[in-house]
C-alpha positions as CSV (number, residue, x, y, z in Angstrom):
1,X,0.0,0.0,0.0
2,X,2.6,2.4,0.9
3,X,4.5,1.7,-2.3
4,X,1.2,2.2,-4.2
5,X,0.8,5.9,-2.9
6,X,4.3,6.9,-3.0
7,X,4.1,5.9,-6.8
8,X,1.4,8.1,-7.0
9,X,3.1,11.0,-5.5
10,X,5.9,10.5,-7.9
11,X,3.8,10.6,-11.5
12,X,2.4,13.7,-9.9
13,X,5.1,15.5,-9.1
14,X,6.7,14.7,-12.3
15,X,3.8,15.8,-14.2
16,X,5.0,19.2,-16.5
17,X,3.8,22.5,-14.8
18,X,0.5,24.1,-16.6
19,X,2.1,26.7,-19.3
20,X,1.0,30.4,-18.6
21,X,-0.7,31.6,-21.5
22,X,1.6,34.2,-23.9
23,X,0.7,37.7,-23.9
24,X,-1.0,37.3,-27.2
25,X,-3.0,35.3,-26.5
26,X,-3.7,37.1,-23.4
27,X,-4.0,40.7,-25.5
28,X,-6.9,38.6,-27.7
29,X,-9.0,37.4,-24.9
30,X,-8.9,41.1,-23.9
31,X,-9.7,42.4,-27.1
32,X,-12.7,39.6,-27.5
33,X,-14.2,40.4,-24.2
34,X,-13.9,44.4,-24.9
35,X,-15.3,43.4,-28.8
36,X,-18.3,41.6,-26.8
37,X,-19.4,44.3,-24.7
38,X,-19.0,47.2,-27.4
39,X,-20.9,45.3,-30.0
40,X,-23.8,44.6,-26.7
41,X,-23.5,48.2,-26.4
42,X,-24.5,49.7,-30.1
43,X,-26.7,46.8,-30.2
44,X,-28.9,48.3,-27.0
45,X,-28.1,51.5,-28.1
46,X,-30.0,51.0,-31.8
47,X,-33.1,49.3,-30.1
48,X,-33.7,52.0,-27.7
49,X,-33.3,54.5,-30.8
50,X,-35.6,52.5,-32.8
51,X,-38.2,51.7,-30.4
52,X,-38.0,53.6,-27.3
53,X,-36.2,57.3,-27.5
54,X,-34.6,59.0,-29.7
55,X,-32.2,62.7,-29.3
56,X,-33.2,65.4,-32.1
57,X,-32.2,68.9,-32.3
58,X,-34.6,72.0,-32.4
59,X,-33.7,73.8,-36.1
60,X,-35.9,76.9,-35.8
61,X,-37.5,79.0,-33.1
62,X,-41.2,78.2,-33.9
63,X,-41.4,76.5,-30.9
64,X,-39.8,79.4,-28.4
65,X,-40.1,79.5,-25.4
66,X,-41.1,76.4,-24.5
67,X,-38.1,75.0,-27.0
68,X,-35.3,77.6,-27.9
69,X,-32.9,77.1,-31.2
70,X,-30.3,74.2,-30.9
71,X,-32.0,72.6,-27.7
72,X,-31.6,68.8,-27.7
73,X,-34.8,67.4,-26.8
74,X,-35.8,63.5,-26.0
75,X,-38.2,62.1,-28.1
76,X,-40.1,58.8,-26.8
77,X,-42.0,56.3,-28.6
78,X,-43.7,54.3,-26.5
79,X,-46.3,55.9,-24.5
80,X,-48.1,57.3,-27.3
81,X,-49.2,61.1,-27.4
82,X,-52.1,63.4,-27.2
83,X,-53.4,67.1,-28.2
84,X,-51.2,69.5,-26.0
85,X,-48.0,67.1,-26.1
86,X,-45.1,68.4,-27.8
87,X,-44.1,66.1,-31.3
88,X,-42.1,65.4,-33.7
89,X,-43.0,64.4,-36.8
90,X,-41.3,63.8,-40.3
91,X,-42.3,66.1,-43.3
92,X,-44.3,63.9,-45.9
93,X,-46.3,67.0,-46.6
94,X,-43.7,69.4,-48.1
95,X,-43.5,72.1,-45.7
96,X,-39.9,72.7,-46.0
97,X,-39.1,73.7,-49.1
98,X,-35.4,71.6,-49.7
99,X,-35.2,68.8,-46.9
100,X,-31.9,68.3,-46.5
101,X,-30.8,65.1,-45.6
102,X,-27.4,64.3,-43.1
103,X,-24.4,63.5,-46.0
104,X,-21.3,62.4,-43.6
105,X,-21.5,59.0,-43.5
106,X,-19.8,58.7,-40.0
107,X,-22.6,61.0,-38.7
108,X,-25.1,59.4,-40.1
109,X,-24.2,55.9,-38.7
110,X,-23.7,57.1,-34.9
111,X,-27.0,59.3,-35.4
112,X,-28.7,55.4,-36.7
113,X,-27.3,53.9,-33.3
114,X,-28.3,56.9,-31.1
115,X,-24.8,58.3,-30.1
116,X,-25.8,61.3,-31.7
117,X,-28.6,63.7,-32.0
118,X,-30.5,63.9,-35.3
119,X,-30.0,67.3,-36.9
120,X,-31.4,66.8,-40.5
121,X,-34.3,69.1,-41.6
122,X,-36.8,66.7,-42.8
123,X,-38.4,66.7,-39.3
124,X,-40.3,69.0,-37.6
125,X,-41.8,69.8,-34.1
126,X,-44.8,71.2,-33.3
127,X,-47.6,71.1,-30.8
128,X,-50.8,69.1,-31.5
129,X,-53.6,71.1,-31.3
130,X,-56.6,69.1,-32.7
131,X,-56.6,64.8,-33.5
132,X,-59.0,63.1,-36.0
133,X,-62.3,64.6,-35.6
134,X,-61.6,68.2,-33.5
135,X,-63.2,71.3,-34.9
136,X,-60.3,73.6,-34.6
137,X,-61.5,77.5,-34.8
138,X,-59.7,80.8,-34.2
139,X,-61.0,82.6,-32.5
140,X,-63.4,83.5,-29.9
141,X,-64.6,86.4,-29.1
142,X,-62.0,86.5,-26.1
143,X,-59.5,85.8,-29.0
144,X,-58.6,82.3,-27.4
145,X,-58.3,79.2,-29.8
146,X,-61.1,76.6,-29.6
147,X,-61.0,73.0,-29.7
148,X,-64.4,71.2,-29.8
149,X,-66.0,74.7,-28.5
150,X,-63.9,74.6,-25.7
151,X,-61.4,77.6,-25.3
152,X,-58.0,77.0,-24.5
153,X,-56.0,78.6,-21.6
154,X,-52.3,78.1,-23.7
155,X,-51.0,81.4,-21.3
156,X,-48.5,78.9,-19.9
157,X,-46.7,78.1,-23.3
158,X,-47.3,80.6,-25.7
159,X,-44.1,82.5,-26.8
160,X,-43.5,86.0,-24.7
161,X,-41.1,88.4,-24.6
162,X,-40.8,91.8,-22.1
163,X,-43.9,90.9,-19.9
164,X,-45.9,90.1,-23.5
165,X,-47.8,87.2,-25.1
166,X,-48.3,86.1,-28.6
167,X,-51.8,86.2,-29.9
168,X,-52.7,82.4,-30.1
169,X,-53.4,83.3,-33.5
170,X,-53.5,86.7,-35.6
171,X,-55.6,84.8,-38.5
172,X,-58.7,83.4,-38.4
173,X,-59.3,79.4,-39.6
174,X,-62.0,76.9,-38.7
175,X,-61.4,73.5,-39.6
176,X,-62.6,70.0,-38.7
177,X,-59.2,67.6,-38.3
178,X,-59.4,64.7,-41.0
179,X,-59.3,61.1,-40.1
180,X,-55.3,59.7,-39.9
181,X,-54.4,63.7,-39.5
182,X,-53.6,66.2,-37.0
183,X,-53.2,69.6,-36.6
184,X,-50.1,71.1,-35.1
185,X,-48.8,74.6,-34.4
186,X,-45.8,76.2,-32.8
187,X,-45.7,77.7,-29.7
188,X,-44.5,81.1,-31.1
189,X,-47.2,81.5,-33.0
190,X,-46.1,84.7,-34.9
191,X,-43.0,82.7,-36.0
192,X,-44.2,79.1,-36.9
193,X,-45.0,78.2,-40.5
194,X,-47.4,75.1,-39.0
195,X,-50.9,73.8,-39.8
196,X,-52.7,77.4,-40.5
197,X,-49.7,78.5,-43.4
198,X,-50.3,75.0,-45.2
199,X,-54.4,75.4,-45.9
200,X,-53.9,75.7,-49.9
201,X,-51.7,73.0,-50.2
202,X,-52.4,69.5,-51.3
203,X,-56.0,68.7,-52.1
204,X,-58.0,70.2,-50.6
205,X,-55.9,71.3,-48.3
206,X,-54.9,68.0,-46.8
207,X,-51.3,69.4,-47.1
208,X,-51.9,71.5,-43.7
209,X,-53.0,67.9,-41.6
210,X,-50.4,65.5,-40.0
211,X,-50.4,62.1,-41.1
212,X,-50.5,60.0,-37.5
213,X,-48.4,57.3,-39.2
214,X,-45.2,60.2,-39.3
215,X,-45.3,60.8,-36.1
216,X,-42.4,60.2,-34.5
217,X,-42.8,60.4,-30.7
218,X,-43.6,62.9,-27.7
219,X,-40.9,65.2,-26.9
220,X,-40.0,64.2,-22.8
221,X,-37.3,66.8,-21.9
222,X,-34.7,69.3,-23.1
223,X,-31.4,67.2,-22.5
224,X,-28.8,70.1,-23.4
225,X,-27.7,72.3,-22.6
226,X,-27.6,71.3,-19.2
227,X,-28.8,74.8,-17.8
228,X,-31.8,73.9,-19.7
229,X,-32.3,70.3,-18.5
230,X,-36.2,70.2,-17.9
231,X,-39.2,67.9,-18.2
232,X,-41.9,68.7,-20.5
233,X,-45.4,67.9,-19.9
234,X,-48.8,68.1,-21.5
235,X,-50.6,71.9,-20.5
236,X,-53.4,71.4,-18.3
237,X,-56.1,73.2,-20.2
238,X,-55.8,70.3,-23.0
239,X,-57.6,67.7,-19.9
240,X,-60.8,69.8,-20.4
241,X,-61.0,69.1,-23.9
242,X,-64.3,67.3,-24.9
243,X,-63.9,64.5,-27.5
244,X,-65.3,65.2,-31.0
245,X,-69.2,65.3,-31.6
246,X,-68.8,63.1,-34.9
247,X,-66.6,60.4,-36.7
248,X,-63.4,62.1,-38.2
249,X,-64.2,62.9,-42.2
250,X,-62.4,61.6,-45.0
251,X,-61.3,64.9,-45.9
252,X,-60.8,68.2,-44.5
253,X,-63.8,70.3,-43.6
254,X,-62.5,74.2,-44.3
255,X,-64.8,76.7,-43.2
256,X,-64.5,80.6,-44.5
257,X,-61.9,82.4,-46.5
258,X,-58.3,81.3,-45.7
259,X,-56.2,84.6,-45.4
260,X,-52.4,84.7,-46.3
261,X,-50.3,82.9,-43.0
């Protein structure tokens, strides 16, 4: 027996020591492992861009004060959105007059995978004012918008500069909001080219109503500059809002003379 075990001490002990792996191959389980987690990273990154959020920049000043010029905003795309709620929405209808798409290709792919903030000017943001269905009329005789015969208060986001607030509109229009459409307007509204400028466009007039399917998403906060890091929420006065009377029409209903925007 005690030959047996010291024979067994023997083969182990002259059993060749386990080789260290060479820095090679060492440098390529590195470079796999960081390979892994980078690729896991765009990966998440492009599905949360896709289907979730997405970073845009503000191009204009239509939507001041709420949304000032070069603002980053977040855009989500799951909780759906409402009248009041700030969107963004890609121009199908021809409201800008060259769209001008993003030409570096670098840009374009870390812009694809959400590293960076979409700049190109074939989107636009806007405030919903009226969904399928609304009868939309400016103005009272208080001078307030209307939706559904019920005035809006929009004193909390309407553009305003030395103590003073836009008109919510300084032309008249009364419309009822096609089916699939919306109607959208800036929040400066002396400096928005939005639903009202678009009324002889398309036929007729369909050119001046959203398609829901090119919606984007909500915009959810202003994300830089950081001084300017806020939340942004649907208005209050849009919660006392009555649904429509009627079934959205096919087409847009137009009602009156449609003066120069």
């Amino acid at each position: 027996m005690r030959t047996r075990a010291r024979g067994r001490r023997r083969a182990v002990s002259d059993s060749p020591p386990t080789a260290k792996p060479s820095a090679g191959r060492v440098a390529g389980m590195w470079a796999k492992e960081i390979a892994i987690v980078v690729i896991g990273a765009l990966v998440a990154s492009t599905l949360l861009r896709l289907f979730i959020a997405q970073m845009f920049v503000i191009p204009s000043g239509s939507m001041e004060n709420t949304l000032l010029i070069r603002d980053r905003v977040m855009v989500q795309k799951v909780a759906g959105w409402s009248r009041g709620d700030v969107v963004v929405f890609r121009d199908t209808q021809g409201w800008l007059a060259e769209p001008e798409e993003e030409t570096d290709p670098v840009r374009k792919a870390l812009i694809f995978i959400g590293l960076a903030p979409d700049e190109s000017s074939n989107h636009l943001i806007k405030r919903v004012i009226g969904l399928p269905g609304d009868h939309v009329k400016c103005c009272d005789v208080q001078g307030r918008i209307t939706v559904n015969g019920q005035p809006l208060d929009e004193g909390s986001y309407l553009y305003s500069e030395g103590g003073e607030t836009v008109a919510p509109s300084a032309m008249p229009f009364d419309v009822i909001v096609p089916k699939g459409r919306i109607w959208v307007m800036g929040d400066h509204r002396n400096n928005s080219q939005d639903s009202r400028c678009h009324l002889t466009e398309g036929t007729e007039g369909i050119a001046a109503f959203v398609p829901e399917a090119d919606v984007v998403g909500s915009a959810v906060a202003i994300v830089y500059p950081f001084d300017r890091w806020r939340g942004l929420s649907r208005p209050d006065t849009f919660a006392h809002v009555p649904g429509p009377t009627a079934p959205a029409p096919d087409r847009p209903v137009i009602t009156g003379q449609i003066p120069p925007c």
